[in-house]
TORDOZA-337289 format. One record per residue: residue number from 1; x, y, z of N, C-alpha, C in turn. Coordinates in steps of 0.02 Angstrom, whole numbers, plus 50000, padded with zeros to 5 digits. Example, Ala and Ser with C-alpha at 12.3 -4.5 7.8 and 13.67 -1.06 7.14 Angstrom:
BEGIN
[1; [50660; 49716; 50390]; [50615; 49775; 50390]; [50660; 49835; 50390]],
[2; [50642; 49888; 50354]; [50684; 49947; 50357]; [50645; 50002; 50394]],
***
This chain:
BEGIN
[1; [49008; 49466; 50707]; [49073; 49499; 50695]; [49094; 49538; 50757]],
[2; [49142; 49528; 50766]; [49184; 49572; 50842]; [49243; 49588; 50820]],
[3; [49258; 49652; 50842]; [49310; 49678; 50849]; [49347; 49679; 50922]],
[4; [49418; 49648; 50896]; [49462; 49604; 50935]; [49512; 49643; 50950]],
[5; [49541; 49662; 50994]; [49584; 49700; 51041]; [49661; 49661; 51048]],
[6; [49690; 49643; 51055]; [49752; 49615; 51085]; [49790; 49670; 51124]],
[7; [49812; 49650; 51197]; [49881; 49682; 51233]; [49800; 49743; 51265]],
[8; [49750; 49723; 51261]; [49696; 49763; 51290]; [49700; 49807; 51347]],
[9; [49726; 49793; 51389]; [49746; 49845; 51471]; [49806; 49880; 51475]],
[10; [49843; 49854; 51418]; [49927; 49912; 51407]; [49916; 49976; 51416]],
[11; [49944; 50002; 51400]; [49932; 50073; 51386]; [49901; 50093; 51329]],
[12; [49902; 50083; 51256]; [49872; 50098; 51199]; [49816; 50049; 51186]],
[13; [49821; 49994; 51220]; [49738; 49950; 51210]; [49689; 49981; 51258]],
[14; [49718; 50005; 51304]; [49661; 50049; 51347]; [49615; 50085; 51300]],
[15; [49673; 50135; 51285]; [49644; 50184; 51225]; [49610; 50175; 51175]],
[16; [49610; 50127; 51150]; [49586; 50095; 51082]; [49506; 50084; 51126]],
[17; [49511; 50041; 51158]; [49433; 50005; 51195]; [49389; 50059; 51198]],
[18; [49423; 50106; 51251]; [49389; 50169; 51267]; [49344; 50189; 51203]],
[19; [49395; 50216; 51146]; [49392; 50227; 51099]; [49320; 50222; 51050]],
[20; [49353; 50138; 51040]; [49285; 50096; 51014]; [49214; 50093; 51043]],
[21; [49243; 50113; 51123]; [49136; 50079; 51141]; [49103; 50169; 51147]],
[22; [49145; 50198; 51101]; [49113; 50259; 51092]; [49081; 50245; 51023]],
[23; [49119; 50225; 50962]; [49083; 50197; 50923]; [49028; 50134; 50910]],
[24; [49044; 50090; 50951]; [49000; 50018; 50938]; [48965; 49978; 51001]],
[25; [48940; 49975; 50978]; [48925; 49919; 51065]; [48947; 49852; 51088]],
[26; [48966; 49881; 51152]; [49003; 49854; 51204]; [49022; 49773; 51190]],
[27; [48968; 49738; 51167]; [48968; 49671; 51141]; [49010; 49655; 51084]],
[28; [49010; 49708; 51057]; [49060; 49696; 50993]; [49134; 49691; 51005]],
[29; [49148; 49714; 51052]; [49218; 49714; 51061]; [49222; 49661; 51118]],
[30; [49303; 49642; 51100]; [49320; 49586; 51116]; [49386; 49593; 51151]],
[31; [49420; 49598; 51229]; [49485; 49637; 51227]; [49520; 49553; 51248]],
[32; [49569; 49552; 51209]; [49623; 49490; 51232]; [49668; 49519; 51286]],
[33; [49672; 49488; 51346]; [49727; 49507; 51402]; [49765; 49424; 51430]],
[34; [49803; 49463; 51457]; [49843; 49378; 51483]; [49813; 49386; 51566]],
[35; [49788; 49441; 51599]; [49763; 49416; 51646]; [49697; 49442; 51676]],
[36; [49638; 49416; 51658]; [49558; 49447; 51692]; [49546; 49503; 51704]],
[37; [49596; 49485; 51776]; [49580; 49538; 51834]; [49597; 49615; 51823]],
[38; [49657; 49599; 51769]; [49666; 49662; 51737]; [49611; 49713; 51690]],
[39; [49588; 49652; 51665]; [49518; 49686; 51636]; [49437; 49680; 51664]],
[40; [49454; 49669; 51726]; [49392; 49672; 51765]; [49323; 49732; 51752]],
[41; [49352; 49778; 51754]; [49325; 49856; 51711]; [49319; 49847; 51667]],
[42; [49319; 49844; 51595]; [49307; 49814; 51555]; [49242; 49771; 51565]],
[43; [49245; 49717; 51599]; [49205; 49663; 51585]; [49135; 49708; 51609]],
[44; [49155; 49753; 51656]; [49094; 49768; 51706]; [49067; 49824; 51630]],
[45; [49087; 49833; 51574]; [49065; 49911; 51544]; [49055; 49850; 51478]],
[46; [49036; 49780; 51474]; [49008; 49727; 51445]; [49034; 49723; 51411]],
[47; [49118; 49728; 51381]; [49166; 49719; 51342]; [49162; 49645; 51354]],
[48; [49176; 49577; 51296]; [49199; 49520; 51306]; [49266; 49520; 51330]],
[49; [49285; 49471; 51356]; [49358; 49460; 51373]; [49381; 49370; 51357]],
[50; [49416; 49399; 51346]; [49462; 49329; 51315]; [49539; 49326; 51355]],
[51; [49540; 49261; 51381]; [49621; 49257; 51403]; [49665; 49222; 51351]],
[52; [49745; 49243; 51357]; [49769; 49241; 51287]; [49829; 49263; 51308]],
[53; [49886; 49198; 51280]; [49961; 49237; 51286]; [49984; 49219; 51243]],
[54; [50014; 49270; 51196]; [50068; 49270; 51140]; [50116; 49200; 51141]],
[55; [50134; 49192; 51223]; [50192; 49145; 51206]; [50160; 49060; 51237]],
[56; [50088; 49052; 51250]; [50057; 48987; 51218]; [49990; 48986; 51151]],
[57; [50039; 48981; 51125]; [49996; 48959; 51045]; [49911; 48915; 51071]],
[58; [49921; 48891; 51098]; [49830; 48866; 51102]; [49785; 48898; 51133]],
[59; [49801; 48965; 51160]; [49769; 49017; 51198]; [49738; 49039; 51146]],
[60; [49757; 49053; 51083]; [49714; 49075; 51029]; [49683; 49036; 50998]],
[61; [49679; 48968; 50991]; [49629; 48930; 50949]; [49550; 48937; 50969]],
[62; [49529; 48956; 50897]; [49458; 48968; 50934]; [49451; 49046; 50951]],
[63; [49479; 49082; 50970]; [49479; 49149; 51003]; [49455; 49215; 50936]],
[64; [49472; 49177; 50889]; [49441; 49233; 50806]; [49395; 49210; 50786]],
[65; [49336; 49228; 50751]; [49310; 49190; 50706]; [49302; 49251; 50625]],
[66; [49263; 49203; 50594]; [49265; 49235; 50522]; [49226; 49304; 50520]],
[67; [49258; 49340; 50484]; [49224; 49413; 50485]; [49254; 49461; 50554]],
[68; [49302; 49453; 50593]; [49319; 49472; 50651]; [49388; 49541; 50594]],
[69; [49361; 49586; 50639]; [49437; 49609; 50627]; [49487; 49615; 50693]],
[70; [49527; 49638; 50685]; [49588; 49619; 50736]; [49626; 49680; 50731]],
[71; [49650; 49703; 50806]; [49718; 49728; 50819]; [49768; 49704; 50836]],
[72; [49811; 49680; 50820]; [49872; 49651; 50850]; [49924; 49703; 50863]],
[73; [49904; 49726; 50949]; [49969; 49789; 50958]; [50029; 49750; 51005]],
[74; [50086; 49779; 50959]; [50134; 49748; 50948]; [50167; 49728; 51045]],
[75; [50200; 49670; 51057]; [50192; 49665; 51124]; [50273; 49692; 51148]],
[76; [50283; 49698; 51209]; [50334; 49728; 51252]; [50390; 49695; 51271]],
[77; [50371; 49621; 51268]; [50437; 49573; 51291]; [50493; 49564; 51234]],
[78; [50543; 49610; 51236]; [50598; 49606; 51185]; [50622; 49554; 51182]],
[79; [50639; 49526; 51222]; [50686; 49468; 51236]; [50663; 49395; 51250]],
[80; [50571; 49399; 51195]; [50548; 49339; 51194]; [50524; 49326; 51125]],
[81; [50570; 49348; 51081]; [50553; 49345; 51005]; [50487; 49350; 50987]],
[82; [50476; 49428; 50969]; [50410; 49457; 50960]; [50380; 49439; 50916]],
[83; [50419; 49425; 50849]; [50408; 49391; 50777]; [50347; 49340; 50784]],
[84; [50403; 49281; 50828]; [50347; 49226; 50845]; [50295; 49232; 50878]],
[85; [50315; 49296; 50920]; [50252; 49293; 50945]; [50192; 49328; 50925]],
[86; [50202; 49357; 50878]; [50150; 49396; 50832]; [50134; 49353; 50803]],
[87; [50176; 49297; 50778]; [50137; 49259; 50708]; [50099; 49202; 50733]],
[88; [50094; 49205; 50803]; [50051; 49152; 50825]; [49980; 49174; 50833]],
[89; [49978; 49248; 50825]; [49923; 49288; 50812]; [49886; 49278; 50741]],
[90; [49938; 49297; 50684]; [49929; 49289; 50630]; [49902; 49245; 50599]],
[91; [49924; 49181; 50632]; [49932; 49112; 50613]; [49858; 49092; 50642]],
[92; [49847; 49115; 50691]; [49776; 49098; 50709]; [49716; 49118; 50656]],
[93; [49718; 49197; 50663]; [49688; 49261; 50635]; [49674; 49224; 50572]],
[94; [49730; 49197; 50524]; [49707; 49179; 50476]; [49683; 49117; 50464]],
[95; [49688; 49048; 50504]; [49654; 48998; 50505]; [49570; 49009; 50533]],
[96; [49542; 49071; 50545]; [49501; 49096; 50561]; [49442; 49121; 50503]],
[97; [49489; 49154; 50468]; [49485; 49185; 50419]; [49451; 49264; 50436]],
[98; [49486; 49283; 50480]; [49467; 49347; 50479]; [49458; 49413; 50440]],
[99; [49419; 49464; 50434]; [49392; 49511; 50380]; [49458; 49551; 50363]],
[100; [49502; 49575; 50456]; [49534; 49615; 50427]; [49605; 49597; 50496]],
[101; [49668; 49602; 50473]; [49708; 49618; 50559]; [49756; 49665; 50543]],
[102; [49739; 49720; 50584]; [49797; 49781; 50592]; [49839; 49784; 50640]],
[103; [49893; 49805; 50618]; [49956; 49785; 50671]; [50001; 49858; 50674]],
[104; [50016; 49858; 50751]; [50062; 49932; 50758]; [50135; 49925; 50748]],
[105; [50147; 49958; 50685]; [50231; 49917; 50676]; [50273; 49997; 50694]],
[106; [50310; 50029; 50641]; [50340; 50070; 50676]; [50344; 50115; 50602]],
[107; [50367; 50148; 50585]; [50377; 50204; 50535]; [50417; 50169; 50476]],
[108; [50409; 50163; 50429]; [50429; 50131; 50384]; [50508; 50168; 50382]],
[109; [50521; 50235; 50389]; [50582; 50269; 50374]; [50634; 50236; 50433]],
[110; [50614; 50208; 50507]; [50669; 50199; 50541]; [50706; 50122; 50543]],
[111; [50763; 50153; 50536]; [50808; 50092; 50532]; [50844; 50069; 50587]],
[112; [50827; 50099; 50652]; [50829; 50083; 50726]; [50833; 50007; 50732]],
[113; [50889; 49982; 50771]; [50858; 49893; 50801]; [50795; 49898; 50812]],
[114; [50759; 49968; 50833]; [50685; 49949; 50879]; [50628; 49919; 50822]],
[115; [50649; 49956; 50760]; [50622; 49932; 50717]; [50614; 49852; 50684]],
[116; [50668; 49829; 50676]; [50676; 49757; 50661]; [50628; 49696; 50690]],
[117; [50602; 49695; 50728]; [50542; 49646; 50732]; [50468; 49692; 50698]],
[118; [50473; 49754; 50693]; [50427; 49757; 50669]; [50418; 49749; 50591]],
[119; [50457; 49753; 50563]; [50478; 49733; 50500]; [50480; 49652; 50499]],
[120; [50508; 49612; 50519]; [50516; 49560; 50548]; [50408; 49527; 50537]],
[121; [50375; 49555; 50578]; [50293; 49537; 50575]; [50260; 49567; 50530]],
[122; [50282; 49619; 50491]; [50262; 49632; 50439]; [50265; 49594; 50373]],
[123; [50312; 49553; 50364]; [50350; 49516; 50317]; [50303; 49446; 50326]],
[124; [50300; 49438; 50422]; [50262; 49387; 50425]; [50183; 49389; 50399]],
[125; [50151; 49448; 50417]; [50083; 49463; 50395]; [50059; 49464; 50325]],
[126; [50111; 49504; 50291]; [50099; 49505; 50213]; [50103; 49435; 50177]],
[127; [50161; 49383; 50206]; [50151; 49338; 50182]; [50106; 49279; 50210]],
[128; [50062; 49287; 50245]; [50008; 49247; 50278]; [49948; 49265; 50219]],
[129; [49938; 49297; 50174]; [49879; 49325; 50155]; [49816; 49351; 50173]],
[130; [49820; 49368; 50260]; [49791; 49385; 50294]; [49758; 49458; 50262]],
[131; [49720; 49496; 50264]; [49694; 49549; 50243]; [49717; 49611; 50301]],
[132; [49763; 49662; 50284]; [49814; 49695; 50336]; [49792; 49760; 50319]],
[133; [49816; 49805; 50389]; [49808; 49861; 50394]; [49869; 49864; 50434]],
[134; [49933; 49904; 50383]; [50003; 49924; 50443]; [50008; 50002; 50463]],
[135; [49999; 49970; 50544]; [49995; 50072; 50581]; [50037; 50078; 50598]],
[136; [50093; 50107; 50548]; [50154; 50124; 50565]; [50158; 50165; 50620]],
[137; [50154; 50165; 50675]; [50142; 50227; 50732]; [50229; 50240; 50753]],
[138; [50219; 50314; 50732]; [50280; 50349; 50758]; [50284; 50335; 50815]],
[139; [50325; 50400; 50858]; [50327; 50399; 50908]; [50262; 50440; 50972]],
[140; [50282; 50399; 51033]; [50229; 50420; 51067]; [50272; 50506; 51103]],
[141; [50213; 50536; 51140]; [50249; 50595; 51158]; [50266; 50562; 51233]],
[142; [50218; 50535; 51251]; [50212; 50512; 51324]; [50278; 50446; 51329]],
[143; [50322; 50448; 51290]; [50386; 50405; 51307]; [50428; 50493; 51325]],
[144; [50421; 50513; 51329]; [50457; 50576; 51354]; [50420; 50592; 51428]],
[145; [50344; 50622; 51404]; [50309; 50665; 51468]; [50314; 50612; 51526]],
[146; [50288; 50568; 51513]; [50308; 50503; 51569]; [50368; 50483; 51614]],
[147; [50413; 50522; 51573]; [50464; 50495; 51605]; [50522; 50572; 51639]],
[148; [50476; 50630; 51669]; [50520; 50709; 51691]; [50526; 50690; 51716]],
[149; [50531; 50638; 51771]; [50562; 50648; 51855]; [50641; 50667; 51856]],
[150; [50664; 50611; 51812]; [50763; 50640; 51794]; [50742; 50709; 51756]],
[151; [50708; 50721; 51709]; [50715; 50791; 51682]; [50718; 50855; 51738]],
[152; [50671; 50823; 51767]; [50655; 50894; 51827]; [50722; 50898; 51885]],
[153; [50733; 50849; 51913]; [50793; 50821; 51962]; [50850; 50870; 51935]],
[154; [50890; 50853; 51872]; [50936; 50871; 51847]; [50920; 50940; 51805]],
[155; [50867; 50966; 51795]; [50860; 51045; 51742]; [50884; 51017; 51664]],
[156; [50883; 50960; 51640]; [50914; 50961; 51601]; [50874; 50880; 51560]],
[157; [50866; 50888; 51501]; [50826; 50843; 51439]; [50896; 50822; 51414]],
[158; [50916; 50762; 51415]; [50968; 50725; 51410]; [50948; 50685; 51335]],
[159; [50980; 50684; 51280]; [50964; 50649; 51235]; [51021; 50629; 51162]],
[160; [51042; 50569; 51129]; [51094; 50576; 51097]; [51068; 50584; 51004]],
[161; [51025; 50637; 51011]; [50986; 50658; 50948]; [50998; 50723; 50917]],
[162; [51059; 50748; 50956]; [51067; 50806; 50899]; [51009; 50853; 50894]],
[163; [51037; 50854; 50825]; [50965; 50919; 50822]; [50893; 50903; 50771]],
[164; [50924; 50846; 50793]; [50859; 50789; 50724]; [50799; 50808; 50777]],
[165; [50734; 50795; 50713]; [50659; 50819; 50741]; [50610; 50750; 50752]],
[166; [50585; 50756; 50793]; [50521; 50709; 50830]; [50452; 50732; 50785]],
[167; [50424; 50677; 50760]; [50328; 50701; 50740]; [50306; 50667; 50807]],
[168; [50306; 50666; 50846]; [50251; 50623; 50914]; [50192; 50650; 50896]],
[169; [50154; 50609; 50948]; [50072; 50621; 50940]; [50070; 50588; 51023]],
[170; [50018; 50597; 51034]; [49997; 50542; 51107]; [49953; 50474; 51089]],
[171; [49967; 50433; 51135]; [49953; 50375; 51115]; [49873; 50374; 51105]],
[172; [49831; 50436; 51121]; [49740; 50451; 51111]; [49749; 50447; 51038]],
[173; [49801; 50499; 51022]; [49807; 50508; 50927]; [49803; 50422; 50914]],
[174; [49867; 50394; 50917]; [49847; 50335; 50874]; [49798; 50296; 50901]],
[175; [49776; 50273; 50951]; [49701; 50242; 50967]; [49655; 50265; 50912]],
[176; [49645; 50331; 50902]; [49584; 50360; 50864]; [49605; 50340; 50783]],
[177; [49672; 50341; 50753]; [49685; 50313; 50695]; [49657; 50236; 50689]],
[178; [49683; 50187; 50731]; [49662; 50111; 50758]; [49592; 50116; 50735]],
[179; [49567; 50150; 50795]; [49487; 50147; 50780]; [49455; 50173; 50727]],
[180; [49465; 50219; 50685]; [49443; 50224; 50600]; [49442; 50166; 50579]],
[181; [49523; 50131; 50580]; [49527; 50070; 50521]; [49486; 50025; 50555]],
[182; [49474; 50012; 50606]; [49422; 49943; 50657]; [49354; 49948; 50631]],
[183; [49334; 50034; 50644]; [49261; 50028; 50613]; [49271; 50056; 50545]],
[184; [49306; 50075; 50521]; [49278; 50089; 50444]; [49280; 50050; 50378]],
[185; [49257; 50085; 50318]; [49282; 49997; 50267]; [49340; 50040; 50224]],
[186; [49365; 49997; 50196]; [49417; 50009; 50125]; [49490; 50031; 50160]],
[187; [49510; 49973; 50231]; [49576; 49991; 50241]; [49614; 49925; 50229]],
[188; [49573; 49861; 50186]; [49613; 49820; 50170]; [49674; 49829; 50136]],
[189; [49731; 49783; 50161]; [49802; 49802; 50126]; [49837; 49872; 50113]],
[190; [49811; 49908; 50158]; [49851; 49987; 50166]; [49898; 49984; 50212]],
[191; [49936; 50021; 50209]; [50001; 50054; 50244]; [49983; 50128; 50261]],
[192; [49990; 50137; 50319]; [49981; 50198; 50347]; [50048; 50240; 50383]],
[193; [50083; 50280; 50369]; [50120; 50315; 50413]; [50099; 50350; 50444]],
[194; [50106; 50323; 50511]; [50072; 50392; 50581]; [50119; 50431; 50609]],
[195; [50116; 50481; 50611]; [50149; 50530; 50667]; [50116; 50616; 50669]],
[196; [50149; 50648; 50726]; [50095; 50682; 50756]; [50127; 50772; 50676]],
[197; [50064; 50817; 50697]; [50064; 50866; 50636]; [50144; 50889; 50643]],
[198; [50154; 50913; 50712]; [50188; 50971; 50720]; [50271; 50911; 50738]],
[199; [50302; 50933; 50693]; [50392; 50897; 50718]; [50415; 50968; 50763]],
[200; [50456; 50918; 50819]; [50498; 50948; 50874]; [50559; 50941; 50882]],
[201; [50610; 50979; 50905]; [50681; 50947; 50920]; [50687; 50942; 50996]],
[202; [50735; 50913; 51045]; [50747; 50903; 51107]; [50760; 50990; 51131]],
[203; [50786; 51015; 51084]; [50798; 51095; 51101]; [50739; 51136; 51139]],
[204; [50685; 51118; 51089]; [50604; 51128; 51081]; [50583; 51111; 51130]],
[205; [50591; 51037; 51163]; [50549; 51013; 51192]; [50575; 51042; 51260]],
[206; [50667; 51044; 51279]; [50676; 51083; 51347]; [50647; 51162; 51357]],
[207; [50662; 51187; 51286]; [50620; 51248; 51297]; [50528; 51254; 51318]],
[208; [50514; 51203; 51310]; [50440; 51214; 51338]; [50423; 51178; 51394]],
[209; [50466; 51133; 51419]; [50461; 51126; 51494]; [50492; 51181; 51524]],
[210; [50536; 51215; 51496]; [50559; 51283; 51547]; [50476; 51338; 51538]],
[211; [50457; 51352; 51508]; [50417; 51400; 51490]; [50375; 51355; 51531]],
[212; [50344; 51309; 51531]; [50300; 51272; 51572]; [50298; 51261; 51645]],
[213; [50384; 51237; 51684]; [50389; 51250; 51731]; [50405; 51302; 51766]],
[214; [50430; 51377; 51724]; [50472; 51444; 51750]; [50530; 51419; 51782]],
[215; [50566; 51377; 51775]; [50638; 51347; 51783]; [50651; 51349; 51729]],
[216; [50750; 51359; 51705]; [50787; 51345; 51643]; [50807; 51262; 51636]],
[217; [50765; 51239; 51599]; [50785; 51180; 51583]; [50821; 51188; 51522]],
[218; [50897; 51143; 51513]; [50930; 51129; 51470]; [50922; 51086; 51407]],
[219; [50934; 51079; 51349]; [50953; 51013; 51334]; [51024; 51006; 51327]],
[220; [51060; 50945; 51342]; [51096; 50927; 51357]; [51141; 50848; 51280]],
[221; [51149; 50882; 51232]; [51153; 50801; 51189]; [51238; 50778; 51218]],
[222; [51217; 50732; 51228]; [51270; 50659; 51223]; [51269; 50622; 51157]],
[223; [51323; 50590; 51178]; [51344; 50527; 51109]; [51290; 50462; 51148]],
[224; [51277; 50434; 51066]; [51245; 50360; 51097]; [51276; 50326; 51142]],
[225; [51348; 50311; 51144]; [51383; 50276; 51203]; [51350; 50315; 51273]],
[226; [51377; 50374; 51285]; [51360; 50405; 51345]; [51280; 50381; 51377]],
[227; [51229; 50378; 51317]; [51159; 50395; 51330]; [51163; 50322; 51366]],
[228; [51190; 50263; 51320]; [51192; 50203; 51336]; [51209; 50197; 51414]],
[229; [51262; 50218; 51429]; [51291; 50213; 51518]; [51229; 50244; 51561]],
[230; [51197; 50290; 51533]; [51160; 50346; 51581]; [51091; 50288; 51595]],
[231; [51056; 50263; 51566]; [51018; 50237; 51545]; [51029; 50141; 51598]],
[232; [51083; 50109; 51562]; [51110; 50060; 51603]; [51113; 50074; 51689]],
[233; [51127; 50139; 51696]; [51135; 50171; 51745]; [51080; 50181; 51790]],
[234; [51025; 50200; 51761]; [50969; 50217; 51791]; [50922; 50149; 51797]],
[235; [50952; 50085; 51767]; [50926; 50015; 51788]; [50886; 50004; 51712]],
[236; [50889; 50050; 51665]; [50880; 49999; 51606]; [50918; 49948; 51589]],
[237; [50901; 49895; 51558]; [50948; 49836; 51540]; [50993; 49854; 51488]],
[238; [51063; 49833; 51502]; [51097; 49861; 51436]; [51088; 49848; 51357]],
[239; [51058; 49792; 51350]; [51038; 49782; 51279]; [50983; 49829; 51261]],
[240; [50945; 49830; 51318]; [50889; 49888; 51294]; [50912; 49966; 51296]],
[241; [50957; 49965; 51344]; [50994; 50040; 51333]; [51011; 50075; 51284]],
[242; [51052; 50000; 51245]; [51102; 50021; 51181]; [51027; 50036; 51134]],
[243; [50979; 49996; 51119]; [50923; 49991; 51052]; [50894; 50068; 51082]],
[244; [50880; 50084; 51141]; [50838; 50162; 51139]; [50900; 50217; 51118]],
[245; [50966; 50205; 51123]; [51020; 50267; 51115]; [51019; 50256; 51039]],
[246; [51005; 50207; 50997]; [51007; 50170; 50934]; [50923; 50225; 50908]],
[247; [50869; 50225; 50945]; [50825; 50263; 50902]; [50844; 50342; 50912]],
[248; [50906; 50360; 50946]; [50914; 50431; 50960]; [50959; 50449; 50887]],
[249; [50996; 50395; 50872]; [51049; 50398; 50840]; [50977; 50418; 50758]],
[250; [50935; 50361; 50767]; [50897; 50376; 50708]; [50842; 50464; 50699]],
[251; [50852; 50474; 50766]; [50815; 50521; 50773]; [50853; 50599; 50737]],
[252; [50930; 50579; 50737]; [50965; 50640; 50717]; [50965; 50650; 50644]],
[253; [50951; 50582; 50616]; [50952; 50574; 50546]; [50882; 50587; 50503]],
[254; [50826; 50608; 50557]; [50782; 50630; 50535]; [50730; 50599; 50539]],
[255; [50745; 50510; 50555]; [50717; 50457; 50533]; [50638; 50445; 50579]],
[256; [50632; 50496; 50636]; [50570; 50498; 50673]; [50525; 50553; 50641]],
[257; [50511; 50581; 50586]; [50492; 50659; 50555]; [50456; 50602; 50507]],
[258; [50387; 50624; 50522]; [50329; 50582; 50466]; [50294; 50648; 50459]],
[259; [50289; 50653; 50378]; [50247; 50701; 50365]; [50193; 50693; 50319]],
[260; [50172; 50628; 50335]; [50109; 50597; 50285]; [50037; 50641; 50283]],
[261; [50032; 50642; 50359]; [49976; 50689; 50375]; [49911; 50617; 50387]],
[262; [49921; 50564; 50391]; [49899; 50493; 50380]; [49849; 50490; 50440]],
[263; [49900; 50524; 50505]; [49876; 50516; 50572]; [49813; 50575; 50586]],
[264; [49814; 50620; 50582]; [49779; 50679; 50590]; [49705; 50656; 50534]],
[265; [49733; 50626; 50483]; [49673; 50618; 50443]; [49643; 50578; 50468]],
[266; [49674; 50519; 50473]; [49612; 50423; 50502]; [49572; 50474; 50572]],
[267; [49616; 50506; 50623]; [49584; 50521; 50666]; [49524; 50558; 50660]],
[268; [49519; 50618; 50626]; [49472; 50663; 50570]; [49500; 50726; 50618]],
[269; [49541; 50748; 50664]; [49552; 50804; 50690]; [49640; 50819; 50694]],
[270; [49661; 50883; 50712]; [49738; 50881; 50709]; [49755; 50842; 50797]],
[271; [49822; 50814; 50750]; [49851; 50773; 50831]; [49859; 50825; 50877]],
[272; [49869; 50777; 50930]; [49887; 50817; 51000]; [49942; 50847; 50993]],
[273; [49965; 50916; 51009]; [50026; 50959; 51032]; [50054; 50946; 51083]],
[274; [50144; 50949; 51080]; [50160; 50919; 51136]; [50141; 50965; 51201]],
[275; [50143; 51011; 51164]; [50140; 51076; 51233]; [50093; 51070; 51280]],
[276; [50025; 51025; 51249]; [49967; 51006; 51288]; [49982; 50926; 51324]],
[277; [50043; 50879; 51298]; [50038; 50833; 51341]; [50094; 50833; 51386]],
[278; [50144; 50901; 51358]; [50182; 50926; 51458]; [50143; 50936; 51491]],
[279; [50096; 51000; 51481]; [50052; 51020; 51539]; [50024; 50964; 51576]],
[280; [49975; 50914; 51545]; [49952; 50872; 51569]; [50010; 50816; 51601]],
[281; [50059; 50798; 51592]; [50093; 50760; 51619]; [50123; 50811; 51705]],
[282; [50150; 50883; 51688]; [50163; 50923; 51743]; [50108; 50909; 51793]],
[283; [50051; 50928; 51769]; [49985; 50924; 51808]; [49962; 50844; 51859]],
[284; [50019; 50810; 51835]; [50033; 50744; 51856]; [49964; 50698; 51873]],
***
């Protein structure tokens, strides 16, 4: 039995690996990447590696076997129909017959475009009869801390969210949720809502980069159109512009605020505070 990784060197499969060869040995895990060299580290800390791309289906034949559980974290190429390309996961996973496959979809409450493929592989998973674990993972904090350079430039947290509240967590929080359901038993066919303890507003969050940096940082809300230009502007693609001003729009409506408590529990400790992943992002 191995526990199987997908999207392994991203940013949140990092975390997960890390994660796991704290719990299990090294042999047990299995990280799927589309290219080696990326997981070279890895290989050297005796992780298996498997090559594997979402968008050729025979990269997975063979790549599961029975009793395997699985992460399938959800992949990044918008504009290569994620659906299919999850269910070529699925579609394997279950001609495999694997024990268990958990998948990172998004918060059951948001009705964001960003949401729609994840709903979209959920629909596909449940009806595969595959044995599922859905990690609804809110939002990350580090889609913010990651990205001060315009915050700092301009004094000012630009966002078209009103005064609607954020649960974030950092992407360590959900790795450590992941890894409960990987090693533990009795998460067949659950639904999990993740997000972090403490909800924030953009108000919140400029106020503690000011307190953090001793500069007055603003927040600043715009309309989704505006966010959309700013965004297009700064060399996001406009389709992707409009779907992130689209989760701001959901964000005012509340629709990012998970108060399951789901995340803090699988992990067994309280999530990360954002206030601790400014510092650490300031600290660069």
């Amino acid at each position: 039995m191995s526990i199987v990784v997908t999207g392994a060197t991203g940013h949140l499969g990092r975390h997960v690996v890390d994660q796991l060869l704290e719990k299990v040995p090294a042999e047990q895990v299995t990280a799927v990447v589309r290219s080696a060299e990326k997981a070279a580290d890895l290989a050297g800390r005796g992780v298996r590696i498997a090559v594997a791309d979402y968008n050729a289906p025979e990269t997975f034949d063979g790549l599961f076997a029975a009793g395997d559980k699985v992460l399938l974290i959800s992949g990044n190429e918008f504009d290569r129909g994620r659906v299919g390309q999850h269910r070529v996961v699925i579609d394997a996973a279950g001609a495999a017959g694997v024990a268990l496959l958990a998948y990172t979809s998004a918060p059951g409450s948001l009705t964001a475009a960003l949401a729609d493929d994840h709903r979209g592989t959920e629909e596909a998973l449940l009806d595969s009869g595959v044995p599922y674990a859905l990690l609804r993972n809110g939002w990350y904090h580090e889609n913010y801390t990651e990205n001060l350079a315009p915050v700092l430039a301009h004094d000012a947290v630009v966002a078209a969210a009103g005064q609607g509240r954020i649960s974030s967590a950092s992407r360590a929080d959900y790795a450590a949720a992941a890894v409960a359901v990987l090693t533990g038993e009795g998460h067949e066919n659950k639904t999990y809502e993740l997000g972090g303890d403490e909800a924030w507003s953009f108000a919140e969050y400029a106020a503690e980069l000011s307190r953090q940096t001793g500069r007055e940082i603003v927040y600043n809300p715009v309309t989704p159109e505006a966010l959309t230009g700013i965004l297009a502007g700064a060399g996001v693609p406009e389709p992707m512009a409009a779907v992130l001003a689209g989760v701001d729009v959901s964000i005012e409506k509340g629709e990012l605020v998970v108060d399951s408590g789901d995340l803090s529990r699988l992990a067994g400790r309280p999530t990360t505070p954002l206030a601790e992943a400014v510092a650490a992002a300031l600290k660069g």
